[in-house]
N, C-alpha and C positions, 0 to 999 in steps of 0.2 A: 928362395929369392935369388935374382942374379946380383952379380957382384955390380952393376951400376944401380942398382934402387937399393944395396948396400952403404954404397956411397953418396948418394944422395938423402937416405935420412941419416950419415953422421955428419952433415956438413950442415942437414940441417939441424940436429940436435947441439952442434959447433956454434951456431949461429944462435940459437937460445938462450946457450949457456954464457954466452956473450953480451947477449941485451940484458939477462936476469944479473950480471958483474956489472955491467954498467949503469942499469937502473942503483943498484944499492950502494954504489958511489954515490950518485950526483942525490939520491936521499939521506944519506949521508955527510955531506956537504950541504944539504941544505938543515940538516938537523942541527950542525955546528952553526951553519950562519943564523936559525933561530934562538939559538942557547947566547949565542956571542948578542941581540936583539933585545934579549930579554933582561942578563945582564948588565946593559949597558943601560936600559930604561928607556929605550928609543921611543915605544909609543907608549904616547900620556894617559893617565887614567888606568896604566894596565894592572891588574889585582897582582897584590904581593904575596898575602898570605897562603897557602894551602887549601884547595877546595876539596869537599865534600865527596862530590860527581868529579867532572871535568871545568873551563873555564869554558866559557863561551862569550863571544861576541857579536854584537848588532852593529853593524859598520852601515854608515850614512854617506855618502861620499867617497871621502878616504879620510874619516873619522871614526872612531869607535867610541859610538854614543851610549851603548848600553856593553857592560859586563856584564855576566850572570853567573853563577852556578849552578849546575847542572846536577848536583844534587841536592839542591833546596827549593821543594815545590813552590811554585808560586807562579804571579800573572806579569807583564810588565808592558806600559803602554810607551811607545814611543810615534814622532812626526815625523814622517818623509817630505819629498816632493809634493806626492800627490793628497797625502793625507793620513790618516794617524794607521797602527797597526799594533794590534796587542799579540803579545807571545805569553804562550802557556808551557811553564816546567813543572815536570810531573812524570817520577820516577827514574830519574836521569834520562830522561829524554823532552824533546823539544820542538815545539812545533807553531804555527802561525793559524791563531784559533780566531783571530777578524780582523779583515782591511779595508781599508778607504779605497779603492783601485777597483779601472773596469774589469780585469783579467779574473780574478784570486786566484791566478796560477799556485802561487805561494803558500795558499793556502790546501792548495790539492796536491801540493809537496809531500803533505804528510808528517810526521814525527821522525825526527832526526835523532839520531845518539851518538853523531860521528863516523858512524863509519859510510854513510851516503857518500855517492861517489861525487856529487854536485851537492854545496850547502845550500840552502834555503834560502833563495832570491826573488827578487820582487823588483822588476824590471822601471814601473811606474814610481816606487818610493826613491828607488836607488838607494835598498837594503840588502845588504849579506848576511846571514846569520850562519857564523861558523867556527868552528874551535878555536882554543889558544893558537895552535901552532898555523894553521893558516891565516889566523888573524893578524898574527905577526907577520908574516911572510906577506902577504898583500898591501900592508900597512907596510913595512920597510919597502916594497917593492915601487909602492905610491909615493911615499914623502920626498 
């Protein structure tokens, strides 16, 4: 190799090692401002005790109308805008099993267990369905 495609992949290896320090800052920061949230009881309704699976949320608005956990099978109906939607848990994971809406985008989401890079939205209800920690975080971002 010559010495400039030398230096051009460590500047760019430079420039990586840069955004991967900086991403784990500002997650980091964001991890304390969900702890510091949670703590403080900022949003209502949020589960206290210890779950199972993980904590999940159904957010309506900028309400979080359903908790669940995500390790305890079961069904749960709730009403959006456009009309009602049940969620199926079942094996710690979660998914949107029937909606009232013309899309069923939502429902071709799939089963979620967190680590989806997009939660389970439903454009027509204006539903989120997505972990503790970004339910916090959207929910202090909103209030």
């Amino acid at each position: 190799m010559k010495k400039k495609e030398i230096w051009i992949i460590v500047i760019i290896a430079a420039i990586a090692g840069a955004a991967i320090l900086i991403m784990n800052m500002v997650k980091a920061q964001n991890k304390t401002k969900t702890d510091e949230q949670a703590s403080a009881g900022t949003v209502s309704g949020m589960p206290t005790e210890q779950a199972k699976g993980q904590w999940v949320a159904a957010i309506h608005g900028n309400e979080a109308e359903l908790w669940f956990d995500s390790g305890v099978d079961d069904t749960y109906t709730l009403t959006g805008d456009y009309g009602q939607m049940t969620i199926t848990v079942k094996d710690n994971k979660w998914c949107v099993s029937k909606v009232d809406c013309p899309n069923h985008n939502c429902e071709q989401m799939g089963w979620d267990d967190g680590t989806n890079m997009v939660p389970i939205t439903c454009i027509p209800n204006n539903i989120i369905i997505c972990t503790y920690d970004v339910a916090l975080n959207y929910l202090g971002s909103n209030s």
